[in-house]
N, CA and C atoms as an extended XYZ file, in Angstrom:
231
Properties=species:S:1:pos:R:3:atomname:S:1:resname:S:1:resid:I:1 pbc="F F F"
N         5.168       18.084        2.243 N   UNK     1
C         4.182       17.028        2.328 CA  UNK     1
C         4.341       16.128        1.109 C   UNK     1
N         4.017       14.847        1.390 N   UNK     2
C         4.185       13.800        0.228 CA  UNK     2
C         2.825       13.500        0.025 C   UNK     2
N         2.433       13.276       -1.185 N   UNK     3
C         1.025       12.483       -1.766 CA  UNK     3
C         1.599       10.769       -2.278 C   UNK     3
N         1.361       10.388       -1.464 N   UNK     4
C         1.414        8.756       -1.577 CA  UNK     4
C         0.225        7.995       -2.201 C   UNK     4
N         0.399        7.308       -3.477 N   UNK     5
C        -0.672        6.995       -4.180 CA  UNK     5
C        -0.474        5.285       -4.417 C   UNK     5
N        -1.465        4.418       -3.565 N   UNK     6
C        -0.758        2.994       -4.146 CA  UNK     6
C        -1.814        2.245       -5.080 C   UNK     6
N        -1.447        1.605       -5.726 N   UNK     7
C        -2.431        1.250       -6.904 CA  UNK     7
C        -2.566       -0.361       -6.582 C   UNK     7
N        -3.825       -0.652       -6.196 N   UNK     8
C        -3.963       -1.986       -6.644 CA  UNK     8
C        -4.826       -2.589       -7.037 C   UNK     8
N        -4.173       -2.528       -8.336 N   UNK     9
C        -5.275       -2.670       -9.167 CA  UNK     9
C        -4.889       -4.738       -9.971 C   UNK     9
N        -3.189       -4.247       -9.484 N   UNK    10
C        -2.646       -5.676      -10.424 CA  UNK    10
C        -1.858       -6.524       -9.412 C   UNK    10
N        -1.774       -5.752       -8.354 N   UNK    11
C        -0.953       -6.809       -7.650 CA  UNK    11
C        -0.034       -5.954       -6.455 C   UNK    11
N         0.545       -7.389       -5.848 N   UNK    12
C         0.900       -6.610       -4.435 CA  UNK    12
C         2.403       -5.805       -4.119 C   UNK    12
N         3.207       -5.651       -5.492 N   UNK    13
C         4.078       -5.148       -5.197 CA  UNK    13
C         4.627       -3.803       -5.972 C   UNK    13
N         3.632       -3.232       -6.400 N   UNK    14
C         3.819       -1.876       -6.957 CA  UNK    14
C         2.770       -0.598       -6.191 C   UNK    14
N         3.774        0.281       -6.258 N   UNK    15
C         3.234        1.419       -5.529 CA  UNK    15
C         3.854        2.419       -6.622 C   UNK    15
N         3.295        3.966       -6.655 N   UNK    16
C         3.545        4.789       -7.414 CA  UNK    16
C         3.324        6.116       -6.963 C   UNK    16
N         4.157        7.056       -6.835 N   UNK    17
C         3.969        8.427       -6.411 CA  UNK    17
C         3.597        9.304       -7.305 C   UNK    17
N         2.054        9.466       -7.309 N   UNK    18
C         1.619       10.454       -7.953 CA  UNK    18
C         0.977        9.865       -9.923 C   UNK    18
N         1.293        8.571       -9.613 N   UNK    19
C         0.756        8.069      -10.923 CA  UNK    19
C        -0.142        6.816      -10.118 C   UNK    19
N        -0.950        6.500      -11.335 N   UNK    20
C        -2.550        5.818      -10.881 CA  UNK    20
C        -2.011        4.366      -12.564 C   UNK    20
N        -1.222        4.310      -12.689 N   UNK    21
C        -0.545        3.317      -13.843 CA  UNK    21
C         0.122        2.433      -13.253 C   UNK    21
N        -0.005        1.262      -13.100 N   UNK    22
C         0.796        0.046      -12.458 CA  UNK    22
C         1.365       -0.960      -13.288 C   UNK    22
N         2.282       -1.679      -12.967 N   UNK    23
C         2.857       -2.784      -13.702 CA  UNK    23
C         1.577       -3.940      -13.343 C   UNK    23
N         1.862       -4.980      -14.331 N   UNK    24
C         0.814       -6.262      -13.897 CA  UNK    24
C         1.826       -7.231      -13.446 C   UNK    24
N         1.420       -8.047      -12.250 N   UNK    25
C         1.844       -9.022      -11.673 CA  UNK    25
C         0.594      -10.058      -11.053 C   UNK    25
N         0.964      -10.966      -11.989 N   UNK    26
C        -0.533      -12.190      -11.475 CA  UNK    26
C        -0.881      -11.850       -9.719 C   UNK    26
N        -1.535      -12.094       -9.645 N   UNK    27
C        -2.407      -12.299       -8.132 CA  UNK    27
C        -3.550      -12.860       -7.981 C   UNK    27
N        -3.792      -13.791       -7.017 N   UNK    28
C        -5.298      -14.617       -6.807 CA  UNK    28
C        -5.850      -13.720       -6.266 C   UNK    28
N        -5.619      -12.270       -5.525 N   UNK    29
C        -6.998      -11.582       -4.875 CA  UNK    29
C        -6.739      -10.427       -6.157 C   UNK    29
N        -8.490      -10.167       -6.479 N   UNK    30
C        -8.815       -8.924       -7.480 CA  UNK    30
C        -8.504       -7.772       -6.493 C   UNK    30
N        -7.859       -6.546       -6.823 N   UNK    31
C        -7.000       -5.640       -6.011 CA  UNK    31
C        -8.064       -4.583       -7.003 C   UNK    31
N        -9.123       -3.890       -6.540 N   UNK    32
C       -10.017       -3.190       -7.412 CA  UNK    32
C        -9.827       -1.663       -6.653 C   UNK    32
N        -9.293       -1.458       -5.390 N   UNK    33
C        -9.497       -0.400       -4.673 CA  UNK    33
C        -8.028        0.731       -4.385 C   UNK    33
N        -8.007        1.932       -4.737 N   UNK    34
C        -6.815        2.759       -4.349 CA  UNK    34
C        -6.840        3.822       -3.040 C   UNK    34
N        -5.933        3.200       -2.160 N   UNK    35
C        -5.772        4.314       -1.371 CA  UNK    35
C        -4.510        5.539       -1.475 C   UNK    35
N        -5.402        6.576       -1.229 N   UNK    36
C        -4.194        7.679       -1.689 CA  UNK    36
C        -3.924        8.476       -0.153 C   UNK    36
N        -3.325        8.491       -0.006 N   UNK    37
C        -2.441        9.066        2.073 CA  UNK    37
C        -1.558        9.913        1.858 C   UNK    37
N        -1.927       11.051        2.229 N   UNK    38
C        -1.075       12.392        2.471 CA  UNK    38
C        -0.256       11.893        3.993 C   UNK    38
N         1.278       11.872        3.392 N   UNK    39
C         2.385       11.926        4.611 CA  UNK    39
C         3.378       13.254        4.649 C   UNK    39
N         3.521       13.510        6.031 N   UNK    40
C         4.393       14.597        6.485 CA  UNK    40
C         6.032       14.053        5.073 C   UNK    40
N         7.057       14.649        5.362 N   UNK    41
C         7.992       14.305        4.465 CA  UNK    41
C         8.899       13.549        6.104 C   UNK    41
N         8.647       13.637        6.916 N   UNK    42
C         9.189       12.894        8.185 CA  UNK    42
C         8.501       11.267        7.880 C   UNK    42
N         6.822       11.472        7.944 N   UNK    43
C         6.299       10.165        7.804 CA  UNK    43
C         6.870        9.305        6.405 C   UNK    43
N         7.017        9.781        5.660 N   UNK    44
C         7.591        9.111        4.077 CA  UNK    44
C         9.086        8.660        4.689 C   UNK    44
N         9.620        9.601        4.976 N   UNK    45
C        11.212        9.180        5.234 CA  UNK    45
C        11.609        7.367        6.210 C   UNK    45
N        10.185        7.647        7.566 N   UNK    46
C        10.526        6.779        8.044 CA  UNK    46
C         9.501        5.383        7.287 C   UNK    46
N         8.573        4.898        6.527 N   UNK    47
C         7.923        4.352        6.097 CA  UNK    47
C         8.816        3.751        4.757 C   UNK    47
N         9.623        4.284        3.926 N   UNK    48
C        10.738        4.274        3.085 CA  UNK    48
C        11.609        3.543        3.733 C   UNK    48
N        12.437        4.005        4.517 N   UNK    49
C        13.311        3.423        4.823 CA  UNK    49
C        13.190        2.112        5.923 C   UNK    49
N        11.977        2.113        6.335 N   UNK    50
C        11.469        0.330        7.083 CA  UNK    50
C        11.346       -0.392        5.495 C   UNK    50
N        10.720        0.095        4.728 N   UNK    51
C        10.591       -0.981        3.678 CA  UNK    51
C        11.802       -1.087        3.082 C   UNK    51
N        12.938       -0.403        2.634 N   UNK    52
C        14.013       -0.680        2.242 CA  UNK    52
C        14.766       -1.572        2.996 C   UNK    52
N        14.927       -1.555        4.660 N   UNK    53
C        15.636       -2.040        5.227 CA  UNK    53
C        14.780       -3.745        5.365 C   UNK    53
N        13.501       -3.750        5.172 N   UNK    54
C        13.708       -5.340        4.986 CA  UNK    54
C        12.957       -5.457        3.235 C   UNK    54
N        13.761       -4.985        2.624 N   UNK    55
C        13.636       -5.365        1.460 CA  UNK    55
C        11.972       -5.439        0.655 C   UNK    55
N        10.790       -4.746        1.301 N   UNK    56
C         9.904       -4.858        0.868 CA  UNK    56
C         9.675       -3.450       -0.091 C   UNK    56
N         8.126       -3.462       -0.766 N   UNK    57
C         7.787       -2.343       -1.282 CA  UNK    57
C         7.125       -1.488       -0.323 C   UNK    57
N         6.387       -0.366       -0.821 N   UNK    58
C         5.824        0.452        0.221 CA  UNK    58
C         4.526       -0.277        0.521 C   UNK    58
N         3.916       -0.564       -0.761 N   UNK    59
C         2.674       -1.801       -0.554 CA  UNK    59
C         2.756       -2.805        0.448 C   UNK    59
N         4.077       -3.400        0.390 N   UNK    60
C         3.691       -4.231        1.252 CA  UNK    60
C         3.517       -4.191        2.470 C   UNK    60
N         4.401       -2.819        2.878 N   UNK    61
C         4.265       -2.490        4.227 CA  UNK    61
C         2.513       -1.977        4.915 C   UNK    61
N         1.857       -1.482        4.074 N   UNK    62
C         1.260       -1.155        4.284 CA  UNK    62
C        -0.008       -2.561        4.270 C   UNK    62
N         0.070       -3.007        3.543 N   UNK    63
C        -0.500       -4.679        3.225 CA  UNK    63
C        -0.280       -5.471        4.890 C   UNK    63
N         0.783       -5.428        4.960 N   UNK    64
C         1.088       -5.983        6.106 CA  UNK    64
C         0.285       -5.733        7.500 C   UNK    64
N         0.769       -4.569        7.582 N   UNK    65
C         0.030       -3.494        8.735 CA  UNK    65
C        -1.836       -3.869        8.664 C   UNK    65
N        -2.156       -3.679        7.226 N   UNK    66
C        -3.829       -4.126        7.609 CA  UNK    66
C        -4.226       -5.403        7.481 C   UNK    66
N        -3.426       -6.179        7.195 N   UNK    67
C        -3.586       -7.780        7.964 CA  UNK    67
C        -3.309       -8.090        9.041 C   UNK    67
N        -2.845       -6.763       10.144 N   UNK    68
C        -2.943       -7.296       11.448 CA  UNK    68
C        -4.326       -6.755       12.245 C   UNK    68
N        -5.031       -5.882       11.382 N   UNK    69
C        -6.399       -5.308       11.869 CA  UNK    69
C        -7.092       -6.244       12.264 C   UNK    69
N        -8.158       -5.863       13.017 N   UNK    70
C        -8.952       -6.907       13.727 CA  UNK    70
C       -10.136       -7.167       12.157 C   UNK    70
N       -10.508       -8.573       12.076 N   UNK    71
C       -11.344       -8.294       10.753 CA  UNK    71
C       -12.844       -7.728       11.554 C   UNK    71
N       -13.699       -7.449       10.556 N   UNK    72
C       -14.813       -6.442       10.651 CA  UNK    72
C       -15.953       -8.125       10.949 C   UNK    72
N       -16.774       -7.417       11.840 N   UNK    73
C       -17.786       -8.826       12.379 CA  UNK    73
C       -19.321       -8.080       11.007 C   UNK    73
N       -19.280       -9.342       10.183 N   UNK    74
C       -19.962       -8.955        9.267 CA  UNK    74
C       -21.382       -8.554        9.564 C   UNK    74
N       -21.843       -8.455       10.657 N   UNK    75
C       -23.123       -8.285       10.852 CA  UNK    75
C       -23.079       -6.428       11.368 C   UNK    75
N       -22.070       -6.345       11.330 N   UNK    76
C       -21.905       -4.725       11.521 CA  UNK    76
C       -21.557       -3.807       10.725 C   UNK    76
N       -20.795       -4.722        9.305 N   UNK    77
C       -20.376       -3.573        8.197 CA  UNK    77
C       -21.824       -3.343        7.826 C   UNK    77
């Protein structure tokens, strides 16, 4: 099992396994929140290697993926 830890705290292109310490990279959105996701070592393998093959980080993949979520109708959060 992998512990996948992404930090964003500074910006959208650092991720870190098992450390909560990020590089700083300017960004206009404040990134205040960490999600940490337990993956099979199958799920890491294939999530790794989509972001390698188009050149992104693991952040972004995952960045990506919840900008296609439906947004939340504010009268319900």
């Amino acid at each position: 099992m992998v512990l996948l830890s992404f930090c964003w705290l500074t910006g959208p292109h650092y991720w870190s396994l098992g450390y909560t310490d990020c590089s700083t990279k300017l960004t206009t959105m404040a990134r205040n929140k960490i999600l940490r996701v337990r993956l099979s070592d199958e799920e890491w393998a294939r999530l790794e290697s989509y972001a390698k093959s188009k050149d992104y980080t693991l952040t972004e993949v995952i960045r990506d993926y919840i900008k296609r979520l439906p947004k939340a109708d504010s009268a319900t959060v």
